[in-house]
C-alpha positions as CSV (number, residue, x, y, z in Angstrom):
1,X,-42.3,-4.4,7.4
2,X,-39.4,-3.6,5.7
3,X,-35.8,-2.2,6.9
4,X,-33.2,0.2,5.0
5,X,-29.9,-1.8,5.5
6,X,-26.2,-1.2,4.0
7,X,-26.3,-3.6,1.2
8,X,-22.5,-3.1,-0.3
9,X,-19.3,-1.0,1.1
10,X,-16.1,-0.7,-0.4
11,X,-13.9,0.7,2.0
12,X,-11.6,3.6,1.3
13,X,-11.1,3.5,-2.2
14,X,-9.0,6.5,-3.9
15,X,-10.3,9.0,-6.5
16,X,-8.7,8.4,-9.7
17,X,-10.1,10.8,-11.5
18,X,-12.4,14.1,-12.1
19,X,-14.7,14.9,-15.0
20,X,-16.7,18.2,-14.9
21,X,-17.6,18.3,-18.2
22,X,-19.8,14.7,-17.9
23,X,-23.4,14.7,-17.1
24,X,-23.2,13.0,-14.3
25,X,-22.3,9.9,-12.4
26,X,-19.2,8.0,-10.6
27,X,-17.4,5.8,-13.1
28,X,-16.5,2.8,-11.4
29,X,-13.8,-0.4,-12.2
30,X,-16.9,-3.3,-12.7
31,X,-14.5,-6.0,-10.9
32,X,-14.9,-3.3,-8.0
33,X,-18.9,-3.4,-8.3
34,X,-18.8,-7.0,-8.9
35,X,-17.1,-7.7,-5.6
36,X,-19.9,-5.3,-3.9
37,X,-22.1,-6.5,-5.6
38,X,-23.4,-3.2,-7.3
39,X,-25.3,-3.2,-10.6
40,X,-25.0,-0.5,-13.5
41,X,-27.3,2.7,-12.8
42,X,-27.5,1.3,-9.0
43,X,-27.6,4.5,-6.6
44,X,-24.9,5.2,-4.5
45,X,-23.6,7.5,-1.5
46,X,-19.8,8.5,-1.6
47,X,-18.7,9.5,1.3
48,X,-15.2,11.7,1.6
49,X,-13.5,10.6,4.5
50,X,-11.0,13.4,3.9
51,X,-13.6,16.3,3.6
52,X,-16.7,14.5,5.3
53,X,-19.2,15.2,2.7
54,X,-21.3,12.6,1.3
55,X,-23.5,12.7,-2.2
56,X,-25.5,10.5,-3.3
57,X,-25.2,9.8,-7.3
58,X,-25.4,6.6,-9.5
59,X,-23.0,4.1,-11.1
60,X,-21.7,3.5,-14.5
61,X,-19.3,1.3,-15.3
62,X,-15.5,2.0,-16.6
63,X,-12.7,-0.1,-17.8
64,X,-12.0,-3.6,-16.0
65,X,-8.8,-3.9,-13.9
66,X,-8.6,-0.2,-14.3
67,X,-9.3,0.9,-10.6
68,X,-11.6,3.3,-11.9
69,X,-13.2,5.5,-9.0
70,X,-14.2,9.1,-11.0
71,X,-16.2,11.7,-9.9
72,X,-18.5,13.4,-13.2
73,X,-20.6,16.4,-13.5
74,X,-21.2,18.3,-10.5
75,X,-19.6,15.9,-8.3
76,X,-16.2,16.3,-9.5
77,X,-16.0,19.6,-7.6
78,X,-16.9,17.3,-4.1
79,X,-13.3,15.6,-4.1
80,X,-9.9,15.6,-5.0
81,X,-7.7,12.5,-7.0
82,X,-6.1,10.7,-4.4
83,X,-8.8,11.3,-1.7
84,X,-10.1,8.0,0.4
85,X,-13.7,7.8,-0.1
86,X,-16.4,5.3,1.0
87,X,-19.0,3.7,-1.7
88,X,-21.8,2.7,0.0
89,X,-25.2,1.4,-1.2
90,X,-28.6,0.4,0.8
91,X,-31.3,-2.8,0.3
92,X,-34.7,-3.1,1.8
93,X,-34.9,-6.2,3.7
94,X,-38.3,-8.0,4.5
95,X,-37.7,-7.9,9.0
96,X,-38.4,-12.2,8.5
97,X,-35.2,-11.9,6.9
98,X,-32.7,-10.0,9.0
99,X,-31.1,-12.3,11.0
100,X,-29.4,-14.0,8.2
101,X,-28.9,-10.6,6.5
102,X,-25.0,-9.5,5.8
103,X,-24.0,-6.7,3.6
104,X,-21.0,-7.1,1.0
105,X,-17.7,-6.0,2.3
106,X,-15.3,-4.5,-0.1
107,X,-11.6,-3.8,0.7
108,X,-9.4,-2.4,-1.5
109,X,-5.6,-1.5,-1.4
110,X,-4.1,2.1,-2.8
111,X,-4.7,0.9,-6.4
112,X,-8.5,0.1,-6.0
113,X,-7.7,-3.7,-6.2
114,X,-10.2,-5.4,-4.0
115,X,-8.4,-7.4,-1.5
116,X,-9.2,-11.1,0.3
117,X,-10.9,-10.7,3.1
118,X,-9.1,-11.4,6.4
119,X,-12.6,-12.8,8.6
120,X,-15.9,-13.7,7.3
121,X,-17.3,-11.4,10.4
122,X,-16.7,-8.5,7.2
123,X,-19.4,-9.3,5.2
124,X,-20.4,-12.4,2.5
125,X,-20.3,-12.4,-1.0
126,X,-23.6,-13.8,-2.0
């Protein structure tokens, strides 16, 4: 059998940014999906901590080191710049394997930098 778990999170990040006009997608900083461990085109739910809402969507990359957290297509009318939001993606794990299972941890300051993490009870970087 096989269980839904949280795979990555990063932790209140801020919207920078809002594009309507796009197809579709969250543009995200790719040191922020490398810490998490998120791949290009991986699915993804955002949640709104200011609003409560969650979408699901997928991500593309954006500029390195930029802090990159955009909203495109229909989900730039879900949030505002500056609102905390929650990135979350989901793995299935073969049951054999959950008792070593740990899902990525992301932190991040105001700026989207990913910050060190304080205990290793938050997650692992594999």
């Amino acid at each position: 059998m096989r269980v839904e778990l949280l795979k990555s999170k990063i932790h209140r990040a801020r919207i920078t940014g809002k594009n309507v006009d796009y197809e579709g997608s969250l543009t995200l900083d790719p040191e922020l999906m490398e810490a998490a461990g998120i791949v290009p085109y991986e699915k993804v739910q955002v949640v709104n901590v200011n609003n409560g809402s969650r979408l699901e969507t997928y991500v593309i990359p954006g500029r390195r080191g930029s802090g990159e957290v955009v909203l495109n297509g229909a989900a730039a009318r879900w949030g505002e710049v500056g609102d905390p939001v929650i990135l979350l993606t989901y793995a299935q794990v073969d049951e054999r394997d959950l008792a070593q299972y740990k899902p990525r941890i992301v932190l991040v300051d105001e700026q989207n930098r990913v910050l060190p993490q304080a205990t290793p009870s938050l997650g692992s970087a594999r």
